[in-house]
N, C-alpha and C positions, 0 to 999 in steps of 0.2 A: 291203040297204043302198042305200039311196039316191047314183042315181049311176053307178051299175053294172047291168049285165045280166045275168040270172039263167043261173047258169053260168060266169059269167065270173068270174078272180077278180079283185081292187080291183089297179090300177097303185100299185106303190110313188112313194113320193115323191118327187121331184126334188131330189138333193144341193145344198144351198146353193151357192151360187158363191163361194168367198171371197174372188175378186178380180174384181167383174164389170168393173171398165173396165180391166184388164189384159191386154196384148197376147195374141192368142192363137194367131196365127202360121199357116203353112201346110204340109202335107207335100208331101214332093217326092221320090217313093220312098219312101225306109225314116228320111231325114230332117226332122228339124222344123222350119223355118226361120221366124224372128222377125227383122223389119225396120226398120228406123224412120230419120228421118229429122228433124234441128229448125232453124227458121230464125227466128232473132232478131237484134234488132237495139236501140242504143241508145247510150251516151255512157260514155265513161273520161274522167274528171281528169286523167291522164298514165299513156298508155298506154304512155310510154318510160321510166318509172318516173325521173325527171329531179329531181334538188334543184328546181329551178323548174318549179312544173307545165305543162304544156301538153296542155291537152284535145282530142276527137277524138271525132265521131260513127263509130261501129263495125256492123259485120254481122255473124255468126255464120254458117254451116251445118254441122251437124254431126248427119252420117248413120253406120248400126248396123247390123250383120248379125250375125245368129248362127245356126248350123245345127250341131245336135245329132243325132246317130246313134239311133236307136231301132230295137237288136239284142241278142237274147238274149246273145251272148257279144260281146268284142272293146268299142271306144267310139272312135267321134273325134269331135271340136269344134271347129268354130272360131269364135272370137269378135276380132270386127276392129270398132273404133274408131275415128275422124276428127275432124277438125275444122278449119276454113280462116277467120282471124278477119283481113278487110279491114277499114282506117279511110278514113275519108273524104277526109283528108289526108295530105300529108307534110310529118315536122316539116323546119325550118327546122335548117343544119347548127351555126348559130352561136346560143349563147342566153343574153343578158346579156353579150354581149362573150368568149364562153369560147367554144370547138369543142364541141361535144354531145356527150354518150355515146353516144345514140341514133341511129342511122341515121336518114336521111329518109325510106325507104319500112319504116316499121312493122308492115306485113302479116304475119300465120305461120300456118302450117300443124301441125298436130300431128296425129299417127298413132299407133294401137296396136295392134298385133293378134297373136293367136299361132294356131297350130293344132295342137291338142293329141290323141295316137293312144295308144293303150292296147290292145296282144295278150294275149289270155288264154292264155297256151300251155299251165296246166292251169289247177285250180283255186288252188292256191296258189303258181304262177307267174306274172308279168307282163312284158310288154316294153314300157316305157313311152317316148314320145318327143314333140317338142316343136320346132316353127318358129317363129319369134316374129320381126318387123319392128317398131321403133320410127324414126318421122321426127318433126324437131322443130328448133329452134332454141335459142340461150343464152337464157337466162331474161335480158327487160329488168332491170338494173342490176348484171350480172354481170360481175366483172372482166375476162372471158378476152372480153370484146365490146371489139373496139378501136376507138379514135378514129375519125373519119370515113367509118363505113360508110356506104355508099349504102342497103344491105339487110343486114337477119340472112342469113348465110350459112346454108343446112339441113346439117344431119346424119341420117346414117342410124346405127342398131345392126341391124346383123340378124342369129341364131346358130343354133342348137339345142343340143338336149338328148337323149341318147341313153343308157335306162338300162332296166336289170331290178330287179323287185320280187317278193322271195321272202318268203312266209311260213312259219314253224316255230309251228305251232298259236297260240299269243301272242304269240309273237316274230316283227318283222317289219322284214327286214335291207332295204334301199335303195342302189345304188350309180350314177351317170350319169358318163358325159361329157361335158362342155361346149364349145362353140366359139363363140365371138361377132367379128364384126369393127363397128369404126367408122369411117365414110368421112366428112368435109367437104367441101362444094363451096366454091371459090376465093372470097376475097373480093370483091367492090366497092365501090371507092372513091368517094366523092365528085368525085376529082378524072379520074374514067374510068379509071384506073389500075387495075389484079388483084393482089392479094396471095395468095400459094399459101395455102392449109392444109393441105398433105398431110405435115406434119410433126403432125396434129394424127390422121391414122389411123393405127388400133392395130388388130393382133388378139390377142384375148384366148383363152387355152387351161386347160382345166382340171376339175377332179373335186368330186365332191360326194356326201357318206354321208349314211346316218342309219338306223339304229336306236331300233325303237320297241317298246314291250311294253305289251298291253292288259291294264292292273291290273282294269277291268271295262267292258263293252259300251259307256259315255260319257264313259270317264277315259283316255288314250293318253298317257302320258310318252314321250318323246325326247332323244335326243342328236344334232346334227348338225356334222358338221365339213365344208369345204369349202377348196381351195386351185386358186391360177389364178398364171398367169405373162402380161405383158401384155408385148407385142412391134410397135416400132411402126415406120412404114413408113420413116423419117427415124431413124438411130441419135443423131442429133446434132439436135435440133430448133432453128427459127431463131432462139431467145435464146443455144446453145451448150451447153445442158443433157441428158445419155441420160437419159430417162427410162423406158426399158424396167423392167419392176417386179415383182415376187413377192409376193404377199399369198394371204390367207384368213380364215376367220372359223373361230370354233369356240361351237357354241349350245346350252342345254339350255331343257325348256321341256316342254309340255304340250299335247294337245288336247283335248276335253270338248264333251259335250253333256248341260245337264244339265237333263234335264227339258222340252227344247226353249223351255226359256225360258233360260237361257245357252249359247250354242256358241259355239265358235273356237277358235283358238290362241294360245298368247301363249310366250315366252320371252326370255332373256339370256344375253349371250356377251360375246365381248372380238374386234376384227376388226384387222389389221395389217397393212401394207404397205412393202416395203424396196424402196430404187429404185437404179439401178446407179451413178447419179452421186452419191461422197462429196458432193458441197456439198447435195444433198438430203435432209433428213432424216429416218428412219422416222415414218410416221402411226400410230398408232393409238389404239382407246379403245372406251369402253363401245356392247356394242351392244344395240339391243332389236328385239322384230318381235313384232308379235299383229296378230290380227283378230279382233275380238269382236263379237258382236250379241246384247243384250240386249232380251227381250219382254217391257216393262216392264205394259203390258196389251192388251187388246187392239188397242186405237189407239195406241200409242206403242213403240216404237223405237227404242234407243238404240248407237248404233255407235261403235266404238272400233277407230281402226290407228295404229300407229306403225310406220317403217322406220330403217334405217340404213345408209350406202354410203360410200365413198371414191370420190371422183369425183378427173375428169381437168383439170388448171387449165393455160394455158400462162402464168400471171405467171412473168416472170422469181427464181429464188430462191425458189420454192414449188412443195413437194412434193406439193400437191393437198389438197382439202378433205374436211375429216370432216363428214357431214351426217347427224342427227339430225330428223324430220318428224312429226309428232303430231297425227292428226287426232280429234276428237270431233262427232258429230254425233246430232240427234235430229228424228225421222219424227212428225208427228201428223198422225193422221186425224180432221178437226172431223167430217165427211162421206164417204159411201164417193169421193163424189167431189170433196172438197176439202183438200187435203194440204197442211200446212207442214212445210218443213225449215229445222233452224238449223244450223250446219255452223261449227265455231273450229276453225283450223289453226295450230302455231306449229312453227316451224323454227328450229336450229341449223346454222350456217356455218363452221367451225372451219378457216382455210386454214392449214395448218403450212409457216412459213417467212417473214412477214413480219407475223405476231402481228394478221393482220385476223380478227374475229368478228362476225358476222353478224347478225341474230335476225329472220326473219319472222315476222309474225301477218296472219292472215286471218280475217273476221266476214264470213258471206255466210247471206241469209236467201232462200227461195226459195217461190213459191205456185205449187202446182198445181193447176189448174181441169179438170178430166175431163169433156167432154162427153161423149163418147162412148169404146167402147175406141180407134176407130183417129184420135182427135183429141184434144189437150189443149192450153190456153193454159198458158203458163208467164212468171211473173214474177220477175226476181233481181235482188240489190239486193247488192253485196261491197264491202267495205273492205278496202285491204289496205297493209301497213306493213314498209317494211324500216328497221332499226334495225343504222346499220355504226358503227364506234369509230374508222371513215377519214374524215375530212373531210369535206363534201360530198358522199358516197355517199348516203344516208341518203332515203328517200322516202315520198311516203305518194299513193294512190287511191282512190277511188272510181268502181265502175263499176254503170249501171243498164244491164238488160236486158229487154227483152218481146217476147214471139214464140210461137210454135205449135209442137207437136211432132203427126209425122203417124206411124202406126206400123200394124203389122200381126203 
């Protein structure tokens, strides 16, 4: 055979790479650690999401770590997330003769990370466990942001998750416990003045099931039920409202791979929350949750999540908002190294107690240029719309973005 030497036998071939500009990361021990980092920059229409727009040159940096366990038994992960988005300017506090909704220094910070541990204590035993930090600010054109701030005040969540995971050959029972607290830092006024918000921290306490049975090796039906009690640092917060609270969800649903060209999960339930002050009145309503990824062919990609939560409001006379979140998105590969993403988001805002409804939508189109694996330029281009039945709430932006992503 030509090529070879007599004796010797032919090298097999070299397995395709299926992702050659795909991070490829480093070990560090017995982990694999994947890094990355992005820094863009560009222009929002109104990045204070303002009836009257007011535009603002913006920066991005938004770095990535993740370090994965590679051991035969046992697993931990962590995957930690960031991002710090500076504008150029600061808006103005007065706009058309009205006070702003928006604070003057617009700047946020956004944070996600958890670290997630997994004991094998046999084979069809588990000790599963879970730390998780989230820091972030009210979403610009959010009621619970008051008049005059100087800056978005930050918020922290940060909790765990502490559970066992038993199997009975098909059958596979799940139970945890939960703990989460939320902390605000104090406002700043415009007028140099501090407004507390520590009527605005909670800690939240509570449990979470779920039974599953595998009908076959890519079909998993489930039931999950979960229930929390929310306990907050102020029994009387400073409208005069207790808003300490009792909720849960109850969900059934499915998981599936079929064929590796559909996996994920998807399900429906009904989620409720009763809060200790009569004048506040029970939330509840339909709930959904999936995460889908469709391989529609080889170069295309089609992604599907929806969520659903009752979040924390401080308007006077409302008992907190039901949010419904729907995203759709789809991946094309023109090139191994030229990607477009289209990505529509639309959102439900339901606050019970003063009949405000909400509706976001989001269009953001994204180009990525792959030079190499540990370099990509990156282009983004989002619209995005909020749609309120209050007055003057009601906004719309546009933000462009271009910048580099460095990774490892």
């Amino acid at each position: 055979m030509a090529g070879t030497v007599d004796g010797q036998p032919p090298r097999r071939r070299l397995k395709t790479d299926d992702d050659p500009f795909g991070a490829v990361g480093d070990y560090a021990g017995s982990f694999l650690i994947k890094s990355a980092v992005e820094l863009r920059g560009g222009y929002d229409t109104n990045p204070g999401r303002l009836p009257v727009p007011i535009g603002d040159p913006l920066w991005v940096v938004a770095p990535e770590f993740l370090a994965v366990s590679d051991w035969e038994r046992h697993a931990l992960v962590a995957d930690l997330r960031g991002s710090f988005t500076g504008y150029g300017h600061s808006l103005p506090p007065i706009v058309d003769g009205a006070i702003s909704a928006a604070p003057t220094d617009i700047n946020r910070p956004d944070f996600l990370g958890h670290v997630d541990g997994r004991l094998d204590v046999t084979e069809d035993t588990r000790i599963t466990s879970q730390l998780r930090l989230r820091v972030a600010t009210d979403n610009p054109g959010s009621p619970n942001i008051q008049a005059g701030l100087a800056r978005y005040p930050d918020y922290a969540t940060f909790g765990t998750t502490v559970g066992i995971d038993q199997r009975f050959n098909r059958l596979d029972i799940a139970a945890g416990a939960t703990f989460d607290r939320t902390v605000y830092q104090n406002s700043l006024l415009t007028d140099g003045t501090i407004s507390s918000n520590a009527d605005r921290a909670y800690n939240q306490y509570g449990g979470v099931g779920r039974v599953s049975y595998e009908l076959t090796p890519a079909v998993k039906p489930f039931v999950e039920v979960e229930g929390d009690s929310r306990f907050h640092d102020q029994l009387i917060d400073n409208s005069g409202y207790a808003r300490n609270s009792n909720g849960g969800y109850a969900r059934a649903g499915t998981s599936f791979e079929l064929s590796r060209l559909l996996i994920g999960e998807i399900s429906i339930g009904y989620a409720a929350r009763d809060y200790q002050d009569p004048r506040l009145s029970q939330i509840a309503g339909f709930l959904s949750a999936s995460s889908l990824t469709w391989t529609a062919t080889p170069l295309t990609t089609a992604k599907f999540y929806s969520t659903t939560s009752i979040d924390e409001v401080i308007v006077p006379g409302v008992s907190g908002v039901l949010t419904h979140t729907y995203t759709f998105e789809v991946d094309h590969d023109f090139r191994r190294w030229l990607t477009a993403i289209g990505k529509f988001t639309y959102g439900t805002y339901n606050y019970q107690g003063d009949g405000r409804f909400d509706r976001t939508y989001s269009l953001e189109g994204d180009v990525l240029y792959k030079l190499t694996r540990y370099l990509w330029l990156k282009g983004t281009l989002q619209w995005n719309s909020l749609n309120s039945n209050v007055v003057g709430a009601s906004s719309t932006s546009t933000v462009m973005l271009l910048g580099v992503r460095v990774q490892n």
